[in-house]
N, C-alpha and C positions, 0 to 999 in steps of 0.2 A: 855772811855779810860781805860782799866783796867793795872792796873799795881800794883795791889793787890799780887801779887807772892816775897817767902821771898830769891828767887833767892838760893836756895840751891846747884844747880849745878855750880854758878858761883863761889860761896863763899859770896853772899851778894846780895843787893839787885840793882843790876846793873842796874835798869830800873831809879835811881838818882843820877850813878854817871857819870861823865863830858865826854863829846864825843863833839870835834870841838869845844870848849869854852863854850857850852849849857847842862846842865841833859838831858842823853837820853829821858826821859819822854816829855821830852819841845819842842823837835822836832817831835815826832807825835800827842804833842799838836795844833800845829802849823799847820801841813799839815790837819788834821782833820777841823779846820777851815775854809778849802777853799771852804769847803760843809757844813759846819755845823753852825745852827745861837746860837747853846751852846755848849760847852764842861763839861762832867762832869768825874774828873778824880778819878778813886780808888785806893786807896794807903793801904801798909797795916797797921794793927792796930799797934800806937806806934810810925809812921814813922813822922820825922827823931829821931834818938839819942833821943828815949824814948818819943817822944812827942805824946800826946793822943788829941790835937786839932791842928786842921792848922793853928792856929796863933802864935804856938810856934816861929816856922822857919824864916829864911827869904825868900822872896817870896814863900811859901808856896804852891802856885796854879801853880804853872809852866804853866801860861796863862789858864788854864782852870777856867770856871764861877763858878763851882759848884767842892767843894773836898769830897768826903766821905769816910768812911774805909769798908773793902770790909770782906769777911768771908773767912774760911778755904780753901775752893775750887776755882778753876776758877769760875764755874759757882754759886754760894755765892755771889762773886765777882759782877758779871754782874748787879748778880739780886742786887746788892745790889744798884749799879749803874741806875739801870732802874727804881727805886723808887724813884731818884732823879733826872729825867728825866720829864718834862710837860706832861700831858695826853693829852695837844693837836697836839703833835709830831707826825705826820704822817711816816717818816721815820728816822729810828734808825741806826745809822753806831756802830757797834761794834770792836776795835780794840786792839790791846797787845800792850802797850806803850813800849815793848821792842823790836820792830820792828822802828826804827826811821828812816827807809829808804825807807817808803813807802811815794812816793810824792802826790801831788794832783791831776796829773792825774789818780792816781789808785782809790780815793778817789771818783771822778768824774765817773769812769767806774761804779762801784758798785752802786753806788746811780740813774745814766743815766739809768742803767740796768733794775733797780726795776720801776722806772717810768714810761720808753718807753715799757716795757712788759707785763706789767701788774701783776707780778710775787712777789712770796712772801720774794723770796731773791735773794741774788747774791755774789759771792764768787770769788774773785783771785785765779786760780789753774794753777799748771804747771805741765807738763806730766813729767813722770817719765822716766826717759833718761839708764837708769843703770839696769843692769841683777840683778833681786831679786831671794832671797835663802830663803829660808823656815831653822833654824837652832835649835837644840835640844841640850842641852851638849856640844856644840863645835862643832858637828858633823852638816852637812849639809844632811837634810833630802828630800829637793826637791824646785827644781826651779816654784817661783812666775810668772805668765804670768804677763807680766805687761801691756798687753793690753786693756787699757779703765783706767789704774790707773792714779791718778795725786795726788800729794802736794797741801799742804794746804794753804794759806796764809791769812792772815788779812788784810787792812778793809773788816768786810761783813757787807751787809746791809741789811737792811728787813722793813716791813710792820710793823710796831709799834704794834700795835693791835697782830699782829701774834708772832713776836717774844715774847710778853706779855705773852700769851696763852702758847708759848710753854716753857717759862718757871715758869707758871702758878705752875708747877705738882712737881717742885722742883726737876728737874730730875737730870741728872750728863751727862757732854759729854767732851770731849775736846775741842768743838767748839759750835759756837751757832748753825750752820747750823745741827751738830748732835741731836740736839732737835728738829728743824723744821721738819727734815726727820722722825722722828718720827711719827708726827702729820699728814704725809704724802701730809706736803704742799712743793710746786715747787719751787726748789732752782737751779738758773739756775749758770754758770760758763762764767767768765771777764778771760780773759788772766791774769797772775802772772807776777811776773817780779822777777829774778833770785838774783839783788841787795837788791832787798827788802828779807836780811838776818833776822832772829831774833836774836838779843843778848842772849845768853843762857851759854856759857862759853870766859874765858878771851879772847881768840883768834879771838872772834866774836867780840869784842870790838875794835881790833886793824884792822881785814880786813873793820869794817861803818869806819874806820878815813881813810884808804885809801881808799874808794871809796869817801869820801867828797870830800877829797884830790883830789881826779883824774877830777872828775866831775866840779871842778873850772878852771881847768888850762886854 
């Protein structure tokens, strides 16, 4: 579960603060769960209010087994996370704790995927619905086909062994699945799901309370 990011664009580190009564972080602690027999969450170095062990806080694990602090980068992060992951874990779910609206069925698809296919990964994507523009200085230089593109989404899963490998080489991507393609191992695509927003600015915060909202009535 990483959530090793110092949230720059929100103003902070929004993946611990309160959404529906719980830290965002706790609720894709939680759905992670429904597949997963450990959690291991990355927080960044310091967190909270200056603390440099997780016994500072109160509840400090936000239900996850295992808490670590994660490095500069996303992928710092992961790898930091996968060091403290058991070597006999066959498959690995990777996910952005600032996404807490991704439920257990999504959780289920990616992880069903890797097993019934024999395949090295699997990934939530959603096509791309909207006319893209290619843009330079403001000016619009030429229209994106958007044909075969899709979004990205978290949980992905993979082959333990394989995502190990491909982040063996300490590369850099914005997702895990961009190092597997690297390696030119088979990363197949699980339907997305459109509520499963990421938190990333304040606004994203207030549309996860009404969809909670909405989804109880």
């Amino acid at each position: 579960m990483v959530a090793g990011g110092s949230g720059r664009r929100f103003g902070g580190p929004k993946q611990f603060l309160q959404l529906a009564g719980r830290p965002v972080a706790a609720w894709s602690v939680a759905a992670a769960r429904s597949v997963a027999d450990g959690v291991v969450l990355v927080v960044p170095h310091g967190w909270p209010d200056g603390a440099t062990t997780v016994a500072d806080p109160p509840n400090p694990t936000l239900g996850a087994d295992r808490v670590v602090v994660g490095g500069s980068t996303r992928a710092d992060s992961v790898r930091a996370g996968l060091a403290a992951v058991p070597e006999e874990a066959g498959i690995i779910v990777v996910h952005d704790a600032a996404r807490p609206l991704a439920g257990a069925p999504m959780f289920a698809a990616v992880v069903d995927a890797v097993r019934a296919d024999g395949i090295d990964g699997a990934i939530p994507v959603i096509a791309v619905a909207d006319t893209l523009k290619r843009v330079s200085g403001g000016t619009i230089r030429s229209t994106v086909d958007r044909e075969g593109l899709v979004t990205v989404q978290t949980p992905q899963a993979f082959v333990a062994a394989t995502l190990r490998r491909a982040h063996s080489t300490d590369g850099e991507a914005t997702d895990d699945a961009g190092l597997l393609e690297r390696l030119g191992a088979t990363v197949r695509t699980v339907e997305g799901d459109p509520c499963n927003l990421k938190v990333t600015r304040p606004g994203d915060l207030e549309m996860a309370e009404a969809l909670i909202a909405a989804s109880t009535r």
